[in-house]
C-alpha positions as a printed Julia matrix, in Angstrom:
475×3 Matrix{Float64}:
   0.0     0.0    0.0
   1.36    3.17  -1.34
   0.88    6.58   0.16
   1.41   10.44  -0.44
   1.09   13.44   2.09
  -1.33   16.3    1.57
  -1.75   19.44   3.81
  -5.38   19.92   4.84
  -5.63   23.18   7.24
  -3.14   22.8   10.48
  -2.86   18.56   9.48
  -1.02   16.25   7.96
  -2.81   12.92   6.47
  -1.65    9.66   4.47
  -4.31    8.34   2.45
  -4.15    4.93   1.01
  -4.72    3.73  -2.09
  -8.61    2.89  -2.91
 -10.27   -0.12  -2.33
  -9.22   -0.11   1.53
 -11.29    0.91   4.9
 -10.66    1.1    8.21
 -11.47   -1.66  10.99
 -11.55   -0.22  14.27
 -10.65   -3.18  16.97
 -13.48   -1.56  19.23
 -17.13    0.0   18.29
 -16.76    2.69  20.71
 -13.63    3.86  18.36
 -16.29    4.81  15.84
 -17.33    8.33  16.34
 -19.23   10.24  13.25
 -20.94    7.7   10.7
 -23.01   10.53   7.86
 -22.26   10.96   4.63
 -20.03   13.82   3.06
 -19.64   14.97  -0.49
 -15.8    14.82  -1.02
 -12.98   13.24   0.03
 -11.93   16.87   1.41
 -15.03   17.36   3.24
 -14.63   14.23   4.88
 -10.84   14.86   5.96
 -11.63   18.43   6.83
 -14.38   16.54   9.73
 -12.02   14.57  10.45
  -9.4    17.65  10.68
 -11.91   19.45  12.99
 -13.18   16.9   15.26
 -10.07   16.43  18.31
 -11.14   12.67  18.76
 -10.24   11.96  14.92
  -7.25   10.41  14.16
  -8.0     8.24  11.34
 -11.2     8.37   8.74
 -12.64    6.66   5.88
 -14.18    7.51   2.95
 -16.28    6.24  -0.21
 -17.05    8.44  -3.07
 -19.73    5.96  -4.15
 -21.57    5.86  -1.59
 -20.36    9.26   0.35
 -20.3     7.99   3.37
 -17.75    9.28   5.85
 -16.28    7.71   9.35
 -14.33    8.85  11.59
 -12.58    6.93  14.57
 -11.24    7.51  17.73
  -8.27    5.34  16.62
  -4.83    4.72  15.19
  -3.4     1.37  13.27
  -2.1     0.3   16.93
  -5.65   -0.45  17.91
  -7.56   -1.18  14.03
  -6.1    -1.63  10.9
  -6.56   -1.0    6.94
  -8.6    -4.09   5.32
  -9.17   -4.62   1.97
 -13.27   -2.94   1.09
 -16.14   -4.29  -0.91
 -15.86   -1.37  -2.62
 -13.49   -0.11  -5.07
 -13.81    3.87  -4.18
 -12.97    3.49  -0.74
 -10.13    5.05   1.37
  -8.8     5.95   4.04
  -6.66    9.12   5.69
  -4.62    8.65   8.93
  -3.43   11.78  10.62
  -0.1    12.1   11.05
   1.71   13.13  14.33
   4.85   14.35  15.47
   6.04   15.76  18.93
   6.58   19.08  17.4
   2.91   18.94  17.16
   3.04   19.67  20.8
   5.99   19.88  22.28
   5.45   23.71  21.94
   2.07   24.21  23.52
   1.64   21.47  26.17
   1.34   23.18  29.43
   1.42   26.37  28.38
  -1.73   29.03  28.71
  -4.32   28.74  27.21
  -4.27   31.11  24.17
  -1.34   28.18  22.59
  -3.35   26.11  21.85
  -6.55   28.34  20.67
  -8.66   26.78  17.38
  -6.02   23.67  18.07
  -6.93   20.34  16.81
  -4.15   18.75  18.55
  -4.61   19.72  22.18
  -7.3    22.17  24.45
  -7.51   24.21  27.18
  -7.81   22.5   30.52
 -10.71   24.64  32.76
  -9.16   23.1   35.27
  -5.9    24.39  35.38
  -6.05   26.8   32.41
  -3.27   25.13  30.48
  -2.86   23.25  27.35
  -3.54   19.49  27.53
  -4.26   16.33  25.9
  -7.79   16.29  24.36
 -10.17   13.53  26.17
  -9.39    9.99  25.5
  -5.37   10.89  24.64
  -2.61   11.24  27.22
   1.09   13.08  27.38
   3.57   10.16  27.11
   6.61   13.56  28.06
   6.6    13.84  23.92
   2.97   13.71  22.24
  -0.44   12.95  23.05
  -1.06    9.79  22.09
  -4.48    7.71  22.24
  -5.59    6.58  25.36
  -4.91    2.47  25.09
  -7.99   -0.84  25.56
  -8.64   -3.35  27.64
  -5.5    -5.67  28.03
  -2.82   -3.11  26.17
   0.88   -3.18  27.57
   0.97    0.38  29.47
   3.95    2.09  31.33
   2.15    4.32  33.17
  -1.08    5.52  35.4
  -3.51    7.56  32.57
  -2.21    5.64  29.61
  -5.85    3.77  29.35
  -9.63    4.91  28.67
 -10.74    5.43  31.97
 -13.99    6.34  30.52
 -14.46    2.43  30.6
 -13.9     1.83  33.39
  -9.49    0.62  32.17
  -7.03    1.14  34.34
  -3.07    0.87  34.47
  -2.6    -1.94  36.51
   0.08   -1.98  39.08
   1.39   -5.39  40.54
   3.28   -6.12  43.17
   6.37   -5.13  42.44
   5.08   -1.59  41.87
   5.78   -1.94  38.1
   2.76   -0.86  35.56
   1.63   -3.76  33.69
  -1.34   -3.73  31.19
  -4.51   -1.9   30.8
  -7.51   -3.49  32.57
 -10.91   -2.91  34.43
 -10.62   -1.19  37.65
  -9.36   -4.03  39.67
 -10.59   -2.63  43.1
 -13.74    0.26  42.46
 -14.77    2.82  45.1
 -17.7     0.54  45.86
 -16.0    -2.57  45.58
 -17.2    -5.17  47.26
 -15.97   -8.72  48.38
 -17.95  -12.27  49.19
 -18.85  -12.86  52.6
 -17.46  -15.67  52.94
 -13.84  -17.11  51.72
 -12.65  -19.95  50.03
  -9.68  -21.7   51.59
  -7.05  -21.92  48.54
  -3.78  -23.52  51.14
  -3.78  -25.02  53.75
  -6.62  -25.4   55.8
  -5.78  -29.24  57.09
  -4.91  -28.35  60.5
  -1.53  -26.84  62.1
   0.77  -29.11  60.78
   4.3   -29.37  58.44
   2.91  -31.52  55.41
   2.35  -30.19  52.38
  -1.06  -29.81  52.7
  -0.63  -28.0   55.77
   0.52  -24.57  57.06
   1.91  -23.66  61.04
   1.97  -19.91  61.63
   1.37  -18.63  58.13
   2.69  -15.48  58.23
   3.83  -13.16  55.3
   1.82  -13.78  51.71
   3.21  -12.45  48.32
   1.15  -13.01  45.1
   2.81  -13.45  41.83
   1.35  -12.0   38.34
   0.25  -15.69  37.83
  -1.73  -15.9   41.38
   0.92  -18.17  42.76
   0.33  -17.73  46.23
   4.01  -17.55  47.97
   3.68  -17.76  52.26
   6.55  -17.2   55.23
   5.15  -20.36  57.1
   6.49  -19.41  59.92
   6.57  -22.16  62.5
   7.58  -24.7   59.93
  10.89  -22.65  59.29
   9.7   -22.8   55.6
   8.69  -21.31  52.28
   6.17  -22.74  51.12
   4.15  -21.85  47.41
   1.34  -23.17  46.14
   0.09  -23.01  42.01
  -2.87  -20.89  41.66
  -5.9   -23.87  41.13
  -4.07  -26.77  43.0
  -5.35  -26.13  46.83
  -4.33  -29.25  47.91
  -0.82  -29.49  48.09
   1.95  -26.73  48.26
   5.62  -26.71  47.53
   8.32  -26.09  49.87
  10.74  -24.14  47.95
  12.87  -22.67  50.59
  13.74  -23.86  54.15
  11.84  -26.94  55.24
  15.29  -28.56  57.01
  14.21  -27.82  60.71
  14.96  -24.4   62.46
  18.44  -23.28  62.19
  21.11  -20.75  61.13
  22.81  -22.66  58.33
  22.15  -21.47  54.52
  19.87  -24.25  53.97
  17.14  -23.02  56.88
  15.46  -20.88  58.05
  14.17  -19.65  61.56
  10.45  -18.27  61.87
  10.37  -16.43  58.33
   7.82  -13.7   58.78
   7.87  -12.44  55.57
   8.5   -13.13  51.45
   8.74  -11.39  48.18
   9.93  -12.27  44.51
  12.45  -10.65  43.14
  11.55  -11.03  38.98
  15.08   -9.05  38.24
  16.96  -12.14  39.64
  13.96  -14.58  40.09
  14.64  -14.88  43.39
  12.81  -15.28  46.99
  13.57  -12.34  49.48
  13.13  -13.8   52.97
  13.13  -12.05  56.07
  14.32  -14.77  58.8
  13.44  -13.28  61.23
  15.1   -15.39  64.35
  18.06  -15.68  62.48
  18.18  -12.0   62.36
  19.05  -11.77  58.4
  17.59  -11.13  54.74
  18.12  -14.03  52.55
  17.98  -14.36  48.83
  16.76  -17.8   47.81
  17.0   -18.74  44.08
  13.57  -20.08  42.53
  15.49  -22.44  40.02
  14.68  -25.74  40.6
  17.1   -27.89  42.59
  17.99  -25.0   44.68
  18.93  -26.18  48.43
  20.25  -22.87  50.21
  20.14  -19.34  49.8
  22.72  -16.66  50.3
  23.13  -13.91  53.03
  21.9   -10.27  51.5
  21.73   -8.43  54.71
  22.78   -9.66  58.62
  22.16   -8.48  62.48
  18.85   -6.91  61.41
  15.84   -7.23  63.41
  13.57   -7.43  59.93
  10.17   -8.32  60.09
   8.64   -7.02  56.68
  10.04   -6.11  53.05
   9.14   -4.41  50.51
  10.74   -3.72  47.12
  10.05   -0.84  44.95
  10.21   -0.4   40.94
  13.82    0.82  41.14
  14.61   -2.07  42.51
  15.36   -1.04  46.01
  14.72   -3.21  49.16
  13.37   -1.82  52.17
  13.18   -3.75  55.37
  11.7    -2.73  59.01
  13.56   -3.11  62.13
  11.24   -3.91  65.08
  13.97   -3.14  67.74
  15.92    0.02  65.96
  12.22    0.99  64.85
  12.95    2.14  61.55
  12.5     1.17  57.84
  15.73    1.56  56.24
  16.4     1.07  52.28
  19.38   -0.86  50.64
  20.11   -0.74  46.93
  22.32   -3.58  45.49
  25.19   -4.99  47.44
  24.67   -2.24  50.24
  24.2    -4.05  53.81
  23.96   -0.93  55.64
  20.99    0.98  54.09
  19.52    4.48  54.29
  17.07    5.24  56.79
  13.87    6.49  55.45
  11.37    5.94  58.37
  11.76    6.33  62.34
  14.64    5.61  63.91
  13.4     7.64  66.84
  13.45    5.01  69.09
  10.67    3.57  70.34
   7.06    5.5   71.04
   3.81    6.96  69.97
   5.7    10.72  68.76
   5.07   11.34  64.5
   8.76   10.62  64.27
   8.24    7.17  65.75
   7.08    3.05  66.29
   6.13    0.82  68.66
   6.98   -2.41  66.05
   7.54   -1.02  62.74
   6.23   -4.15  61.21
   5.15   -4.84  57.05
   5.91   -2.12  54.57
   4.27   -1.14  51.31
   5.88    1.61  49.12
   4.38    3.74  46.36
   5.6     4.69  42.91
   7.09    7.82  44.42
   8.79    5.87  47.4
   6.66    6.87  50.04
   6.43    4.4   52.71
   3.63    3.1   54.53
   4.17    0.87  57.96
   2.09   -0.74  60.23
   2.93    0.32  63.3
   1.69   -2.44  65.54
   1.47   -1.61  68.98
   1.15    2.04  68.4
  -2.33    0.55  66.75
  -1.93    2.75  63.36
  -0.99    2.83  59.96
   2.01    5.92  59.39
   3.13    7.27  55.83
   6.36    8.57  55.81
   6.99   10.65  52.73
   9.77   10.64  50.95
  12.47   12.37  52.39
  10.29   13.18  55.42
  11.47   13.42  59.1
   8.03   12.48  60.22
   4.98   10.33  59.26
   1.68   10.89  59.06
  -1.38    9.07  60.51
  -3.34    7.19  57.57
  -5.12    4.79  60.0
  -5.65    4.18  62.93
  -4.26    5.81  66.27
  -7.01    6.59  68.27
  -5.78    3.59  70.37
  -6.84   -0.56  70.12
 -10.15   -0.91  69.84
 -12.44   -2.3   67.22
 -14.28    0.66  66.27
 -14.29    1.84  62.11
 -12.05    4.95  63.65
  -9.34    2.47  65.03
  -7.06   -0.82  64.82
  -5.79   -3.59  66.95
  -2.55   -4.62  66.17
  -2.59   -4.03  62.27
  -0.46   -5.79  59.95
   0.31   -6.53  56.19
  -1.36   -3.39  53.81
  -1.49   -2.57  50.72
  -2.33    0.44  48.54
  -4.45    0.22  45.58
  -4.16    2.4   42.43
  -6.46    5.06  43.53
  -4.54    5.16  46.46
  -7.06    3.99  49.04
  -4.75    1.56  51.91
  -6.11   -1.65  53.23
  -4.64   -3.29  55.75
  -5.16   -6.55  58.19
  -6.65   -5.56  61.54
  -5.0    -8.41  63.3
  -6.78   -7.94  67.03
 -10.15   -7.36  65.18
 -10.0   -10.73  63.0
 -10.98   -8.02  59.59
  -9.48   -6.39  56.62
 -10.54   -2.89  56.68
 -10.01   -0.21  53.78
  -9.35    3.46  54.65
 -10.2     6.22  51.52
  -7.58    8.85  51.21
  -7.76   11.38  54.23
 -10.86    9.78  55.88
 -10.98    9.48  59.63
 -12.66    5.93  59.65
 -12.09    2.56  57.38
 -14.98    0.46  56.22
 -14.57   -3.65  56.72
 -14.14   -5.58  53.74
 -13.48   -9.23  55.16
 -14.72  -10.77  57.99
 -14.91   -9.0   60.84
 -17.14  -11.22  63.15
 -14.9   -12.21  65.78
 -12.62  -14.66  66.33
 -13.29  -18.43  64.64
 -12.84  -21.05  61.77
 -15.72  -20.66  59.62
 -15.56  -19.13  55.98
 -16.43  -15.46  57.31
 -14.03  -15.54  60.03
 -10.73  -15.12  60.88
  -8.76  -16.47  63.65
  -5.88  -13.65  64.09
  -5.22  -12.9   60.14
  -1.61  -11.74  59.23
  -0.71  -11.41  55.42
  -2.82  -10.26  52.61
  -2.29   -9.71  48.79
  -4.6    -8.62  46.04
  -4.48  -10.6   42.67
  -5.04   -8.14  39.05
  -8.34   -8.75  39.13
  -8.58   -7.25  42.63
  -9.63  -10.76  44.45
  -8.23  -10.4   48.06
  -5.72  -13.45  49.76
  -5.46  -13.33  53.43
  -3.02  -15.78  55.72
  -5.17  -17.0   58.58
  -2.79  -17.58  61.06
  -4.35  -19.76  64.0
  -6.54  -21.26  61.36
  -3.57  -22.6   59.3
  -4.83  -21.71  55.89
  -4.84  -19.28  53.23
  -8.4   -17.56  52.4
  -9.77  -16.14  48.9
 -12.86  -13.53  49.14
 -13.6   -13.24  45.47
 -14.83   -9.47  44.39
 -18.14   -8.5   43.62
């Protein structure tokens, strides 16, 4: 397919040769569908409509489309008929590169971007985003995106982040405002009494969920890693530890937490008796791991999308961060000592950092959830601290959290047997799971510990006294 440039008012189009249309992947991509008398008229609609980026046209007929589209999300097929075309706009950065953010009268009678009433500025028209270069269109369900507005939110598509804190690929909202979760959970490990089979957990602590919804848990008692395959709840897989309690580089001692590292493929333990962070290859026929950091007091870990570890120290109280070989860190939260002051913890315990390296901690005892921002000499109260107690304005003990893409934080209320979910600056937290007192059935909880959320925002908790991993399954 051949194709020449023409100049039609402030655009540049390629038109094919005829006997071609345009198949949009999507039907909401189609946005005019009338009939014009030229090939000209039809571009210049195209031309003066923001949401047009591709158009075509039959001079048989006279009919005239226009989509909401490139050739990344359609493409040119071959037409019934013989008189039909189609024009692509093209784009450059120097398209905008000029205007974007810039007042208002740049980007006057502009096809490429408008004026924001918001904040008075040049931006992207609706359904388009700045990539730093252009405003490309906004991307569909399942699209590889890199970063938070790069799909139509207008349908409900959002830039998924996993746990790793990388972006991943566009897809419904995992976890909505008004999300809700089934009553009752579905045990998906464990759940065969306290125990050190493979069908059993003792102590489950720490939970990490891979982008497949293998389920990876610090079984803590058993001095063990175990993992189990998402859609085989009968057995797990012991894949690090599982030689007795010890200090030698082939066990572990009451691991309290887990994560994967995908850059190495590689288990990050915290052992927590053993007072260390190991690394413990995933390859199989792996039978010891290898020192990373020693004479820490960890309890959680966290890893952020530069790569960086973070790990809390329940005796320094403090969350320091340690990039590559480094085993002496920078401190980024507390190290106050211990107490209830901004600056401080009573049992800095599980971490989760954001895409700008804020930190979040569950400060146990101190019954609250504290973000420290980056580079700040204090934290602030998310959750929490209005003392133990099981009201929606307080915690007991909290533990593992986790912060969705709309930045709302949910975290396990350990003394309270829930998961509760706390909005952005609210003052109380709404229960999501359980929440009915301590016990064994499928709404209950019997001192919960870990928790993950899978892409398509089902929620994993570790029942600890129960032995057993749970599943509630969004609404």
């Amino acid at each position: 397919m051949s194709s020449s440039t023409h100049a039609i008012y402030s655009s540049t189009l390629s038109l094919s040769l005829q006997g071609y249309e345009f198949q949009p992947q999507y039907g909401v991509q189609l946005v005019f569908n009338e009939t014009a008398q030229s090939l000209i008229l039809c571009s210049a609609a195209c031309n003066q409509n923001p949401s047009c980026r591709i158009f075509d046209y039959d001079s048989s007929s006279h009919r005239c489309r226009l989509f909401e589209a490139d050739l990344t999300n359609g493409a040119i097929i071959a037409a019934a008929s013989q008189t039909s075309i189609v024009g692509s706009m093209i784009l450059s950065a120097s398209l905008y590169a000029s205007m974007y953010n810039q007042s208002c009268s740049a980007c006057q009678e502009n096809r490429y971007q408008t004026c924001s009433s918001t904040t008075n500025t040049c931006q992207c028209p609706g359904n388009s985003y700045w990539n730093g270069s252009m405003c490309p269109l906004q991307l569909f369900e399942n699209a590889t995106c890199s970063q938070i507005d790069a799909c139509r939110s207008d349908i409900n598509l959002s830039c998924i982040i996993n746990s790793y804190g990388e972006f991943t690929q566009c897809l419904i909202v995992n976890i909505s405002a008004n999300a809700t979760w089934t009553r009752n959970g579905v045990t998906i490990a464990g759940g065969n009494g306290v125990g050190g089979a493979t069908n059993q957990l003792n102590y489950p602590f720490g939970l990490f969920l891979d982008d497949d919804q293998t389920v990876v848990i610090a079984d803590m008692w058993n001095h063990r890693v175990m993992q189990w395959k998402n859609g085989n709840t009968t057995n797990g897989q012991v894949f690090a530890g599982g030689n007795g309690a010890g200090n030698g580089l082939n066990q572990l001692y009451c691991p309290t937490d887990v994560l994967i590292d995908k850059e190495t493929d590689s288990l990050i333990i915290c052992d927590w008796a053993n007072q260390r962070v190991v690394r413990w290859p995933r390859r199989s026929g792996t039978i010891q791991g290898e020192i990373l950091i020693d004479n820490i007091n960890c309890y959680g870990l966290a890893m952020d999308k530069q790569r960086y570890l973070y790990v809390s120290d329940y005796v320094k109280q403090e969350v320091r961060r340690y990039q590559g070989c480094d085993k002496i860190g920078i401190l980024v939260a507390g190290g106050n000592g211990q107490g209830g002051g901004l600056n401080q913890f009573n049992w800095s315990i599980y971490l989760f950092v954001d895409r700008q390296q804020n930190v979040y901690v569950s400060d146990n005892y101190n019954n609250r959830v504290m973000k420290w921002n980056k580079g700040a000499i204090e934290g602030i109260v998310v959750a929490g601290g209005q003392g133990a107690g099981s009201a929606l304005t307080q915690l007991s003990c909290p533990l593992e959290l986790f912060i969705d893409t709309l930045g709302r934080l949910y975290v396990v209320d350990q003394g309270n047997h829930r998961v509760m979910r706390w909005a952005q600056g609210a003052t109380e937290g709404t229960v999501i799971a359980c929440g009915n007192g301590a016990g064994a059935g499928a709404n209950e909880f019997n001192y919960p510990t870990g928790s993950s959320f899978d892409q398509h925002g089902n929620l994993y908790v570790a029942d600890r006294n129960n032995a057993r991993v749970q599943r509630f399954s969004i609404e």
